[in-house]
KOLDOZA-679152 format. One line per 5 residues: their letters; for each residue x, y, z of N, C-alpha, C. Coordinates in pm, whole numbers, plus 50000, padded with zeros to 5 digits. Layout:
# residues N
A	X Y Z X Y Z X Y Z; ...
This chain:
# residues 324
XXXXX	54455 59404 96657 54483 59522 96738 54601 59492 96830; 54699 59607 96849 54831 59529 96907 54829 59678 97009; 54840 59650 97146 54825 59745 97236 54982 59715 97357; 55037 59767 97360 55199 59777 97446 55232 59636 97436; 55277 59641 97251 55359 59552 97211 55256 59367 97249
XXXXX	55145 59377 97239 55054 59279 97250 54941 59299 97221; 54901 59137 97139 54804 59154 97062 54684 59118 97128; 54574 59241 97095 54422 59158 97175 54308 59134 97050; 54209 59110 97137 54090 59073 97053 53974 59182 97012; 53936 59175 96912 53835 59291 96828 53747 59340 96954
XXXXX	53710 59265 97075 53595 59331 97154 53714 59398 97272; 53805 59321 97277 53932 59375 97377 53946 59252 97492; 53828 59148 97508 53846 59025 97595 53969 58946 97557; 53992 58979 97743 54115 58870 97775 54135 58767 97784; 54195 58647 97773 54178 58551 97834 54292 58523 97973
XXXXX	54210 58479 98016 54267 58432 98176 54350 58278 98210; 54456 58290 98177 54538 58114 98197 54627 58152 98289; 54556 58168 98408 54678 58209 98534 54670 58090 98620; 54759 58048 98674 54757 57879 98773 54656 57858 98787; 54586 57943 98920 54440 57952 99017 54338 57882 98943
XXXXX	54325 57894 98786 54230 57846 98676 54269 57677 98635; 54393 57692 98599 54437 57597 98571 54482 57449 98676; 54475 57502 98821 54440 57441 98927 54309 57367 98970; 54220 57475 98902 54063 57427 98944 54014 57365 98842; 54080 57320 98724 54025 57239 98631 54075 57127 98648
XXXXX	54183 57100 98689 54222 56943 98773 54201 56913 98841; 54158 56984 98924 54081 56906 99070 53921 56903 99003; 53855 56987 98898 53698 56894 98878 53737 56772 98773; 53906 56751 98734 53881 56657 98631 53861 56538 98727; 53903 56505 98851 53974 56435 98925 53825 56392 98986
XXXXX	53765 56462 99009 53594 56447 99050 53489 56399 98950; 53520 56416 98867 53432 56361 98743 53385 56199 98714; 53332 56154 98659 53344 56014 98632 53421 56039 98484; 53496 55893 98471 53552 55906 98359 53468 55908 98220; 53491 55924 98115 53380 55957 97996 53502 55841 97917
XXXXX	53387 55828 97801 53425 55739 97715 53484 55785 97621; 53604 55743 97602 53661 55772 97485 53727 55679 97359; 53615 55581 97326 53619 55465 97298 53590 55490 97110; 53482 55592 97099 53445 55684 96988 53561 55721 96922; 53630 55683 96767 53720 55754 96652 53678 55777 96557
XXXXX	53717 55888 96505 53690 55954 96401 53714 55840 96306; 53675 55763 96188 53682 55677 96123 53778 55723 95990; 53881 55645 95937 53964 55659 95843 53860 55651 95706; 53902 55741 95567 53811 55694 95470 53859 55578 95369; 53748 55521 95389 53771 55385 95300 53824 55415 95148
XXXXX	53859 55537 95092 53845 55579 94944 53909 55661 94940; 54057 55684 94997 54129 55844 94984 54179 55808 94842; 54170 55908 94835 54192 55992 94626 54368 56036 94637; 54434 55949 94714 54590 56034 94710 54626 56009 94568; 54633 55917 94469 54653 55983 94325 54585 56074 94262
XXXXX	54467 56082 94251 54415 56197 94233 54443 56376 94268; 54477 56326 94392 54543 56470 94456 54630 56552 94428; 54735 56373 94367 54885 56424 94352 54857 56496 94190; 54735 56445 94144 54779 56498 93971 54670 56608 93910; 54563 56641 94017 54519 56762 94024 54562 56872 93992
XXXXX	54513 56957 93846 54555 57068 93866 54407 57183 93835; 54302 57111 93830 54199 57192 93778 54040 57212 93875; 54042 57082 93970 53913 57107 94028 53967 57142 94158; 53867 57203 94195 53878 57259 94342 53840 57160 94397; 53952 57096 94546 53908 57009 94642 53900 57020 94764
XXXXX	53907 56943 94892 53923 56990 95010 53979 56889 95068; 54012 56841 95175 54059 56689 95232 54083 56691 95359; 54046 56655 95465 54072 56660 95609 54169 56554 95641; 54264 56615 95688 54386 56563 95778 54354 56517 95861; 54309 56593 95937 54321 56562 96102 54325 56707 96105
XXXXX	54239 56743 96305 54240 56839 96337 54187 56935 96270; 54289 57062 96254 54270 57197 96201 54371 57183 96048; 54414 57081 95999 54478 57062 95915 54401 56988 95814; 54410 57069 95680 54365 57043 95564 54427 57056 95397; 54416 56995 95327 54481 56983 95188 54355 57069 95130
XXXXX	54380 57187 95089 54293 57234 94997 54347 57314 94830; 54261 57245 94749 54354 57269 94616 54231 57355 94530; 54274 57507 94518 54203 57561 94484 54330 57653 94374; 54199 57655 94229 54239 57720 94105 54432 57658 94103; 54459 57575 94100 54561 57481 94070 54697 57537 94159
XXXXX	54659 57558 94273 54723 57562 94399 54719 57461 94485; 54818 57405 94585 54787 57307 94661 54845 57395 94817; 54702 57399 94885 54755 57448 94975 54752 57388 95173; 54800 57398 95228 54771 57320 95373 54752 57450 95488; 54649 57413 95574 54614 57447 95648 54711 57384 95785
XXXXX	54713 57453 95881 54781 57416 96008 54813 57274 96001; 54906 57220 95942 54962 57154 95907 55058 57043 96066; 54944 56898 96074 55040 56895 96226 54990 56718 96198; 55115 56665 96177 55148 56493 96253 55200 56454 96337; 55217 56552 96469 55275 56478 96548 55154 56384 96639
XXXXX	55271 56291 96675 55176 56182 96721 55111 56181 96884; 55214 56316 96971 55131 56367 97075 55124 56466 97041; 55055 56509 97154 54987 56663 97183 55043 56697 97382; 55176 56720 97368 55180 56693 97535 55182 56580 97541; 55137 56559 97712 55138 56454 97730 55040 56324 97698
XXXXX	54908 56375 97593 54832 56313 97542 54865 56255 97418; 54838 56125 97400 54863 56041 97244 54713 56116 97146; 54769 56112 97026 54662 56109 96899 54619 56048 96913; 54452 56060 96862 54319 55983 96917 54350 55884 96812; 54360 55936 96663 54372 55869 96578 54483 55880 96466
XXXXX	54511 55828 96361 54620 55873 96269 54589 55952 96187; 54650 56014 96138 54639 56125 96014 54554 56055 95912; 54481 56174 95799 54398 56111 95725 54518 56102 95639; 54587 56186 95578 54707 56154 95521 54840 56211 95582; 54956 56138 95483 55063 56167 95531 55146 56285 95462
XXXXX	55273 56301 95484 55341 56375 95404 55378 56330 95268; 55384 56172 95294 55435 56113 95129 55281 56090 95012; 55163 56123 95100 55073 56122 94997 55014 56228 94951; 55072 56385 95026 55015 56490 94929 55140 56533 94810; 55076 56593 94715 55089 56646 94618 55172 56732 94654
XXXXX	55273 56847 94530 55352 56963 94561 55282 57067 94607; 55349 57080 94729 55272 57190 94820 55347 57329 94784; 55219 57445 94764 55263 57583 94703 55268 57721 94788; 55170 57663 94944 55158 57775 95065 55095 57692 95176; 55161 57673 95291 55148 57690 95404 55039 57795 95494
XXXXX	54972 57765 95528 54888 57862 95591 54841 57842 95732; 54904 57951 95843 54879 57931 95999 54786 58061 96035; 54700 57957 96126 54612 58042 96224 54647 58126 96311; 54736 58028 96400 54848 58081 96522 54926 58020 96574; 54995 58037 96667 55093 57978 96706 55107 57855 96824
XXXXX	54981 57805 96839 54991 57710 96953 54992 57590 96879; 55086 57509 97020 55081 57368 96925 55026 57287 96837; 54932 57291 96893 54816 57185 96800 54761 57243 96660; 54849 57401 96662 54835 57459 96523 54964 57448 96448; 55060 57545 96500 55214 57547 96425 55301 57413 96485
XXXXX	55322 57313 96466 55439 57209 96485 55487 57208 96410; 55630 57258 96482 55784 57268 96406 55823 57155 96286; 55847 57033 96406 55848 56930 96303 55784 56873 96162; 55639 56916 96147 55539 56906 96097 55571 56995 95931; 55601 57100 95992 55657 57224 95939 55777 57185 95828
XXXXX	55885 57179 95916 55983 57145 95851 56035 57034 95764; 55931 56881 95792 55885 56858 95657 55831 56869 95600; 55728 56937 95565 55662 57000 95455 55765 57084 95389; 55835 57194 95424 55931 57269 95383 56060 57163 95314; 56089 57078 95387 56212 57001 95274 56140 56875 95167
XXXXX	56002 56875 95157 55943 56824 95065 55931 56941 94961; 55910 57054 95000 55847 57139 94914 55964 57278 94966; 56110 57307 94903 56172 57360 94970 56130 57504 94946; 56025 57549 94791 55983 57685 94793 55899 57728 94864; 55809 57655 94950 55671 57659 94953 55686 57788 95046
XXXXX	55554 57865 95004 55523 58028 95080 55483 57963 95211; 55503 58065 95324 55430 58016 95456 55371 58160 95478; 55288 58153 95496 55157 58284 95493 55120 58242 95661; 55172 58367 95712 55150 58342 95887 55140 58452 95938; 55030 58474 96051 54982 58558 96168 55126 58656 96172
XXXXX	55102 58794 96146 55251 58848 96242 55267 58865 96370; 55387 58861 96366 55475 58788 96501 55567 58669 96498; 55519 58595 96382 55576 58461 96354 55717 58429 96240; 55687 58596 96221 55788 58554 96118 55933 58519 96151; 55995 58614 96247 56151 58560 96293 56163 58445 96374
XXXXX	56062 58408 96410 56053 58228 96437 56077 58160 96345; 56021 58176 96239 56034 58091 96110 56180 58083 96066; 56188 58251 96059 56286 58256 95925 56425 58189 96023; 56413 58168 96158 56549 58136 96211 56538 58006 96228; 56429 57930 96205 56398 57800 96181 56451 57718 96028
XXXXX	56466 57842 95956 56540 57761 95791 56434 57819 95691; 56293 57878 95724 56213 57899 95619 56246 58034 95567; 56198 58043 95438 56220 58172 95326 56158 58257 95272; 56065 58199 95243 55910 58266 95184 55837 58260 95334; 55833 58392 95376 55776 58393 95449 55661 58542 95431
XXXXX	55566 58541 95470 55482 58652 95463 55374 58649 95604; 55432 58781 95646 55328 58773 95786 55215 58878 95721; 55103 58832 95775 54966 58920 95784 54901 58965 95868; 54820 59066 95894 54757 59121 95990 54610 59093 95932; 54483 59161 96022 54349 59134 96029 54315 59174 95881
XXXXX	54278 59160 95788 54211 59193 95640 54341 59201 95541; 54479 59185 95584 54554 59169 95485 54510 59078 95407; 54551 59081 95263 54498 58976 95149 54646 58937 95048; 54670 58810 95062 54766 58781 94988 54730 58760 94852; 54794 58758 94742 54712 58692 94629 54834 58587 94535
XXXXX	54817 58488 94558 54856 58331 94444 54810 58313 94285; 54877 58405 94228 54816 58359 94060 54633 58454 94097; 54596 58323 94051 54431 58342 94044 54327 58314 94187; 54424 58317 94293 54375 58327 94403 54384 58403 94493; 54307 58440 94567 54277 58555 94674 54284 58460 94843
XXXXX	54381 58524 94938 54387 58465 95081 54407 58593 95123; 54291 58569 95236 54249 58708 95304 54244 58692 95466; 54314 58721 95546 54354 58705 95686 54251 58752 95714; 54148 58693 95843 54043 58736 95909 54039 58728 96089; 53954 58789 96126 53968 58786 96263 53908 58666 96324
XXXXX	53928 58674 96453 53936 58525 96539 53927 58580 96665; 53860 58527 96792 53853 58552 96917 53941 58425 96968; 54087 58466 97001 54137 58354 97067 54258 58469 97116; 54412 58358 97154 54514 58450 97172 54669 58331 97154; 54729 58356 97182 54861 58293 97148 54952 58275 97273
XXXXX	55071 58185 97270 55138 58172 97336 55252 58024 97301; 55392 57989 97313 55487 57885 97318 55542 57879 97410; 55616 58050 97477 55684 58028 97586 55591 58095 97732; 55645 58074 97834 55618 58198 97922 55639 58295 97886; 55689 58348 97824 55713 58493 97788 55664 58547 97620
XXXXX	55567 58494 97614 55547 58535 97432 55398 58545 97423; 55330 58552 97547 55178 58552 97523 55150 58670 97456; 55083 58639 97379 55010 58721 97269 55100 58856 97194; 55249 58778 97148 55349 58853 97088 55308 58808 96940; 55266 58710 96918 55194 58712 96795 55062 58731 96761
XXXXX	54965 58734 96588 54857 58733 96611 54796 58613 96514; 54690 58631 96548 54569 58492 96541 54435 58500 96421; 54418 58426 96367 54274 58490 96262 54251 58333 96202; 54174 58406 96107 54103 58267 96016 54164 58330 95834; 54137 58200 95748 54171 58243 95641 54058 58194 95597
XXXXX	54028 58341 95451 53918 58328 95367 53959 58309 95222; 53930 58162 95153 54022 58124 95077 53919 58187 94910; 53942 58206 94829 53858 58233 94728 53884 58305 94567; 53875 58209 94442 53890 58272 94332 53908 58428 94303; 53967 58469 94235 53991 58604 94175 53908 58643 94086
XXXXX	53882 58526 93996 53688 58561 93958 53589 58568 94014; 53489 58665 93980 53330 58645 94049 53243 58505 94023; 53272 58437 93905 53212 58297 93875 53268 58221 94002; 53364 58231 94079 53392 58133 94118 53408 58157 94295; 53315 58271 94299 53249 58356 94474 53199 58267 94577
XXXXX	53138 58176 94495 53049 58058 94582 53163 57940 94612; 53231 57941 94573 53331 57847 94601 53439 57903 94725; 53418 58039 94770 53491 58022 94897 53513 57992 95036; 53605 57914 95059 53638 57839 95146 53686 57902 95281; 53616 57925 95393 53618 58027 95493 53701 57897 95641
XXXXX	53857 57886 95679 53915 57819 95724 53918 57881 95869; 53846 57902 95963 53780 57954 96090 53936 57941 96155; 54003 57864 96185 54137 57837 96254 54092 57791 96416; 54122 57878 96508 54058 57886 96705 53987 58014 96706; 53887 57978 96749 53803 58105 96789 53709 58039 96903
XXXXX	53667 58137 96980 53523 58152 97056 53434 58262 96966; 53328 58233 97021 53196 58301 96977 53254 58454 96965; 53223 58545 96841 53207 58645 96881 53116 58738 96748; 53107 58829 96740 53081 58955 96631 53151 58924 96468; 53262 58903 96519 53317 58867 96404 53290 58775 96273
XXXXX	53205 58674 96324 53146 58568 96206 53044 58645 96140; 52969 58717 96177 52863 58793 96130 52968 58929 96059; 53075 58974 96073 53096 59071 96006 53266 58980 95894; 53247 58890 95905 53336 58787 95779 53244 58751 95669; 53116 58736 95709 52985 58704 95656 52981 58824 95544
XXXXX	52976 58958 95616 52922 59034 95538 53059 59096 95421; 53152 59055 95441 53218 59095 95373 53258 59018 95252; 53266 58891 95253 53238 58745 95195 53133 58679 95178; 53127 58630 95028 52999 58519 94984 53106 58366 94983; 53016 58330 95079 53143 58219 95159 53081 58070 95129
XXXXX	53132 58005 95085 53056 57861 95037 53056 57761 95140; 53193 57740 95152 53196 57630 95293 53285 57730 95433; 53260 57651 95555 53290 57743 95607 53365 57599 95691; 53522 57564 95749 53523 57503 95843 53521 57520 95957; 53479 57541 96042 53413 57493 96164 53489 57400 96240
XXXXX	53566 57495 96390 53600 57411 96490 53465 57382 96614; 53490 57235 96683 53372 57256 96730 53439 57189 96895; 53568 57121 96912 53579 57066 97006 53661 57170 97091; 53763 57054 97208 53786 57158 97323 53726 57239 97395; 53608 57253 97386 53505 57312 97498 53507 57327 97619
XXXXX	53540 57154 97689 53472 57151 97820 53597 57145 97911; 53584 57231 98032 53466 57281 98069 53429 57451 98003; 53331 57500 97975 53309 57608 97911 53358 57722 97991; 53303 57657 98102 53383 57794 98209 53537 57858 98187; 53635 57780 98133 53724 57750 98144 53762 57827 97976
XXXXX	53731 57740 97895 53738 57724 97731 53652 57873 97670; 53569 57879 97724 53448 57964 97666 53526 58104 97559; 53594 58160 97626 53631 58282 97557 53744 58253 97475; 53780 58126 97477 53877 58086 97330 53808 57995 97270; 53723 57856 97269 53667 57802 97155 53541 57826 97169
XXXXX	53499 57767 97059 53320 57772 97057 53323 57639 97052; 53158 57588 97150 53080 57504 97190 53010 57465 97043; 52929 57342 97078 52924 57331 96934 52761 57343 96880; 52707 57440 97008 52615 57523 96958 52621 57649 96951; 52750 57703 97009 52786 57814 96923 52858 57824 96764
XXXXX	52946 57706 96784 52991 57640 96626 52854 57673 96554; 52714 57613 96531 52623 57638 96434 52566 57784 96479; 52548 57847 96555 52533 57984 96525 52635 58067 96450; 52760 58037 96458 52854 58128 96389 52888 58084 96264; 52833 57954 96221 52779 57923 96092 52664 58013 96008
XXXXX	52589 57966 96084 52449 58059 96051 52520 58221 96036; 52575 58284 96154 52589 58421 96139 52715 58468 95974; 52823 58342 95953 52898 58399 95824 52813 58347 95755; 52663 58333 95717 52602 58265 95604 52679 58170 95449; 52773 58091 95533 52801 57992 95427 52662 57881 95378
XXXXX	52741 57810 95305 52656 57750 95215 52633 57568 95264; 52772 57568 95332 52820 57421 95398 52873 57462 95498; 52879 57340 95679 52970 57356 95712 53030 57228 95735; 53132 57192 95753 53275 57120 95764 53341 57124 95932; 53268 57037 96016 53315 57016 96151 53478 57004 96187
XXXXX	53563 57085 96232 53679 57026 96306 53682 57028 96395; 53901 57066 96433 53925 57052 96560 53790 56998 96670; 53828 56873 96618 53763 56738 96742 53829 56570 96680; 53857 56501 96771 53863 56392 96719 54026 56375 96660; 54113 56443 96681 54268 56423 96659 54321 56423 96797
XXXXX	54332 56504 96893 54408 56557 97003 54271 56567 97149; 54346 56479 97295 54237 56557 97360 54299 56678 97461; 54210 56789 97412 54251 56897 97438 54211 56935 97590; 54074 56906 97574 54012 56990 97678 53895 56791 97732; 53836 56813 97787 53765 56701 97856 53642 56644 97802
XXXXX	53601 56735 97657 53456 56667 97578 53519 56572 97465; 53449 56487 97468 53482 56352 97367 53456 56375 97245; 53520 56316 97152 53432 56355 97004 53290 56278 96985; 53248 56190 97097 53123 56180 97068 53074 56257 97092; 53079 56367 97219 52961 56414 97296 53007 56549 97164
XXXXX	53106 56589 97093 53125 56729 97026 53020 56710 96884; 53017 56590 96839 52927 56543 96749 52799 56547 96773; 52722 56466 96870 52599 56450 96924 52575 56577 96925; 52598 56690 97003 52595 56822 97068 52579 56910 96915; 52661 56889 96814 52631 56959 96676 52509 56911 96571
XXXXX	52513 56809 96640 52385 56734 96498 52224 56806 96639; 52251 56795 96725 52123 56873 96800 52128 56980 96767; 52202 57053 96787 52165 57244 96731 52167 57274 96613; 52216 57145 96508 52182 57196 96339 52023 57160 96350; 51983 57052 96415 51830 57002 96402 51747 57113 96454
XXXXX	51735 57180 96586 51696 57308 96655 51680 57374 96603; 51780 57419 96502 51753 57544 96419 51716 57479 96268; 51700 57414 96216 51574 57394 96135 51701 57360 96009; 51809 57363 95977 51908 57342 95926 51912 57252 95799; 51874 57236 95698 51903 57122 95584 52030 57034 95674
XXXXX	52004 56890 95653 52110 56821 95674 52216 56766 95541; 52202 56851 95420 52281 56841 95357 52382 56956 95349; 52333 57064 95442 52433 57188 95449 52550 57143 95596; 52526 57024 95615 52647 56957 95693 52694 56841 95671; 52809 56797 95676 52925 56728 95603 53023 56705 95698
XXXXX	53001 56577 95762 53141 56532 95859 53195 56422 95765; 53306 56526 95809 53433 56413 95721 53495 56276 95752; 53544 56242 95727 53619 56128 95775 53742 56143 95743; 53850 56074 95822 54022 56144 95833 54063 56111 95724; 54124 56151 95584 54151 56193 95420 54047 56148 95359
XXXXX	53910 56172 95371 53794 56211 95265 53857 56345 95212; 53819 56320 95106 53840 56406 95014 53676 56474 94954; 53604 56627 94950 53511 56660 94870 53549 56766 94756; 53461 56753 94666 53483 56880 94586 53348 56964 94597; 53407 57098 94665 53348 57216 94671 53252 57225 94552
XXXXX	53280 57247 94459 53224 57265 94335 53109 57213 94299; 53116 57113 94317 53021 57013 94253 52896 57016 94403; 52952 57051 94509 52839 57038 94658 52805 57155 94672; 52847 57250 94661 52799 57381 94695 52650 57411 94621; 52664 57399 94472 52558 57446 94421 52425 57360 94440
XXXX	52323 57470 94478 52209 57355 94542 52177 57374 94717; 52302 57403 94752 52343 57345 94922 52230 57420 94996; 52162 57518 94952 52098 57597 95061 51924 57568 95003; 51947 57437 94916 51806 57412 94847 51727 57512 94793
């Protein structure tokens, strides 16, 4: 929804990043005891980068880091918010990429959530683009004359339920409770969503891959749900704390398993935690905090799956079964 040339959110909530806020979260960081951040996401002992590179038939998935993912579906190779840089601001990466640029495969589409750092990095960007000089970039509109004056070509902006389609694949822009911003002057000149990744056949319904992007809690997972038979769903769960603060742009990571539960996927796939520190919760306490509210609510612990930085799964072969 785009209201005097700015974009808001499906319920119409604002978010509030005016100093006064951003003042009072440094003075409780400053009061706090320090927390441990001693906890990393663990590298996988077994990344499949040949495999990846010569893939053209099974559907896979692969966690980068962050909100960034290699997903190769119906013989597409595609990346999710795509980001190596080694800060975030003035914060270092917790840990290194699960992979790099020289170990994925030919990349065929680019795919952004939105426009904040820890999603769109330029640099990040622009090699992927001179590795892969055709590659489509499928992005939020607003983003496009950023791009295209950046060197990119294939560009395609989308709005809320636009649906792109790749050969034998279907990408379907979905909504998101968050908002945007790079400069002082560009807040919420672009827009924000999730992508719903999924075959063009009905055999292959259960296999879609629902890529959440930034969101807070809202209506929306329950009405992505109903519109989609969604197999895995990824799931951001960090940047939270303090909630006061975070609340109306990410979800907590017992709202993370309710808005699981509400798009009734089949799996979910924990991110954004454990690359960048964003906000003041550790990836231990974002972990601990998710394995309690999958247990609470009565949850199979095989319908959850934490990755490790370039594990590689195949959808295919985990899905069926997943809901016992």
């Amino acid at each position: 929804m785009k209201i005097n040339g700015r974009y808001e959110n499906m319920d119409g909530i604002r978010l509030r990043k005016k100093l006064p806020f951003i003042q009072k979260w440094r003075k409780e960081r400053k009061k706090i005891k320090l927390k441990d951040w001693s906890y990393t996401v663990p590298q996988c002992g077994e990344k499949q980068i040949e495999f990846l590179k010569s893939n053209h038939t099974e559907p896979t998935m692969t966690w980068i880091g962050h909100s960034s993912f290699l997903l190769q579906m119906e013989g597409k190779n595609l990346l999710t918010d795509p980001v190596w840089a080694q800060r975030m601001g003035l914060e270092k990466r917790l840990a290194p990429p699960g992979l790099v640029p020289s170990d994925l495969p030919r990349i065929d589409a680019v795919l952004l959530s939105h426009s904040h750092y820890d999603h769109m990095d330029m640099p990040s960007l622009r090699t992927v683009h001179q590795r892969n000089p055709g590659v489509q970039m499928l992005v939020p509109v607003g983003l496009g004359k950023k791009l295209k004056s950046s060197g990119f070509q294939k560009i395609t902006e989308v709005n809320w339920w636009d649906t792109v389609r790749l050969d034998g694949l279907e990408l379907h822009f979905v909504p998101a409770q968050h908002w945007t911003r790079r400069t002082l002057f560009d807040t919420n000149a672009s827009h924000w969503g999730g992508w719903v990744l999924r075959p063009v056949t009905h055999h292959g319904e259960r296999l879609a891959v629902y890529f959440v992007g930034d969101s807070a809690y809202f209506g929306g997972f329950k009405t992505i749900g109903e519109r989609f038979r969604i197999g895995w769903a990824l799931m951001p769960i960090g940047a939270y704390d303090p909630e006061w603060y975070t609340g109306k742009q990410h979800v907590n990571p017992e709202e993370a398993v309710q808005a699981f539960i509400d798009c009734g996927a089949d799996v979910c796939v924990p991110m954004h935690y454990g690359t960048f520190r964003l906000a003041d919760d550790t990836p231990r306490e974002a972990l601990d905090r998710l394995h309690a509210a999958w247990e609470r609510h009565g949850l199979p612990p095989e319908r959850l799956r934490i990755l490790t930085f370039g594990e590689t799964v195949r959808p295919q072969a985990e899905t069926v079964g997943a809901r016992g």
